[in-house]
C-alpha positions as CSV (number, residue, x, y, z in Angstrom):
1,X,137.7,91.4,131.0
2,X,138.3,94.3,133.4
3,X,136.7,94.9,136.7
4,X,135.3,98.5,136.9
5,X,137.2,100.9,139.2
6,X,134.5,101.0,142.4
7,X,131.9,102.8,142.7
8,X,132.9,105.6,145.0
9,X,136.3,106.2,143.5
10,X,136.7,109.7,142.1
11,X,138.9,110.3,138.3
12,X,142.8,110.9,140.1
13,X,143.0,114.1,137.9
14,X,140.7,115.7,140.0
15,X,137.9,116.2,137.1
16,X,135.5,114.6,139.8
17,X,133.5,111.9,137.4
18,X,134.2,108.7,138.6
19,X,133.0,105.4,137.2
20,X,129.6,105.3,138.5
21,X,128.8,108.4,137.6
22,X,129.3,108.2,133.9
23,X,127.4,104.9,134.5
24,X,124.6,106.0,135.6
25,X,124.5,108.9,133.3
26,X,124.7,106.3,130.3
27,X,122.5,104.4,132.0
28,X,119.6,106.9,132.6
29,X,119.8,107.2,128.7
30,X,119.5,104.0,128.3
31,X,116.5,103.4,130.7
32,X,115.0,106.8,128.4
33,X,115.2,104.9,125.7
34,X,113.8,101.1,126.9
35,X,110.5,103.5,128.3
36,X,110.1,104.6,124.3
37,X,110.7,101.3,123.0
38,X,108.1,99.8,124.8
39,X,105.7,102.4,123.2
40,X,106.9,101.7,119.9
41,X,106.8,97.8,120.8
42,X,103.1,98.6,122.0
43,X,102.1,100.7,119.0
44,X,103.5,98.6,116.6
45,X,105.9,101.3,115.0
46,X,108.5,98.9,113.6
47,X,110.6,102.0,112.3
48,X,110.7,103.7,115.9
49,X,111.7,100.3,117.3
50,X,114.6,99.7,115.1
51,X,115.9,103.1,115.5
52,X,115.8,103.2,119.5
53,X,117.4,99.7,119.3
54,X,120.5,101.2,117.3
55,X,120.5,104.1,120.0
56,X,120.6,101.5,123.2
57,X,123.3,99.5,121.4
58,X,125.2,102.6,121.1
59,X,124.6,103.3,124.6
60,X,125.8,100.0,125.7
61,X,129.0,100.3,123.4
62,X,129.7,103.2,125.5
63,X,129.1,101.8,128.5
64,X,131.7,98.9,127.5
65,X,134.0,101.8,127.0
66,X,134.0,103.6,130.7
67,X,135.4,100.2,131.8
68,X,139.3,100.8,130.7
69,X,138.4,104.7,129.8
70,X,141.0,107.3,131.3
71,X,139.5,110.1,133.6
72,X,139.3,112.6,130.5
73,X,137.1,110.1,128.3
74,X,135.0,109.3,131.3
75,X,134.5,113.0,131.9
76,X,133.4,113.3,127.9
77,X,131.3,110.3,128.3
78,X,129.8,111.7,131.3
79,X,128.5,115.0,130.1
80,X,127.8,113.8,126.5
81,X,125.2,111.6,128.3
82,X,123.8,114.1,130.6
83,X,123.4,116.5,127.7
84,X,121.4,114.2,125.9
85,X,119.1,113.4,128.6
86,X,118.3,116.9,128.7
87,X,117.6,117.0,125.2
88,X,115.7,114.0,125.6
89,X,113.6,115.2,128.1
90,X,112.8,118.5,126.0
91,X,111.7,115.9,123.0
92,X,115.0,116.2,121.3
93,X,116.7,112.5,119.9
C-alpha cells in the first residue's frame, strides 16, 4: 500500500489541489452522508439506508483512488466532490 503524499504538499503542475484537499472534500461528503444515515437508521427507512450505504462506499472507493491519483484526477476528484456537497446542501443527491 501507498503512503499518501503529505498533507501540505500542493499537485507539481501547479493546479493547486493537493492530497488533503481532495480528502477532505470527499470526506465532507462522506460525513453528509453518515449524518442522513443515522436518520434513516433512526426512522427505520431501510430503502434510504441501503441507498446512502452504496453512496459512502463510493465515496470511500474514491478516496482509495486519491492515494496513487495524478494531480489532474485529484483536481477532478476534488471539484466533483465539492460540487456535490453543494448540491447536497440545496437537497440535491
Amino acid at each position: 500500500m501507498h503512503t499518501p503524499p503529505p498533507a501540505s504538499s500542493p499537485s507539481p503542475d501547479g493546479e493547486g489541489v493537493s492530497y488533503e484537499d481532495a480528502k477532505e472534500a470527499v470526506d465532507a461528503v462522506i460525513a453528509w452522508y453518515g449524518r442522513q444515515l443515522l436518520d434513516a437508521r433512526r426512522s427505520g427507512d431501510q430503502q434510504r439506508q441501503a441507498e446512502l450505504i452504496e453512496q459512502m462506499q463510493a465515496c470511500a472507493e474514491d478516496r482509495r483512488r486519491l492515494i496513487d491519483a495524478a494531480p489532474a484526477e485529484m483536481a477532478r476528484i476534488n471539484d466533483l466532490y465539492a460540487e456535490r456537497l453543494r448540491n447536497l446542501g440545496t437537497g440535491g443527491s
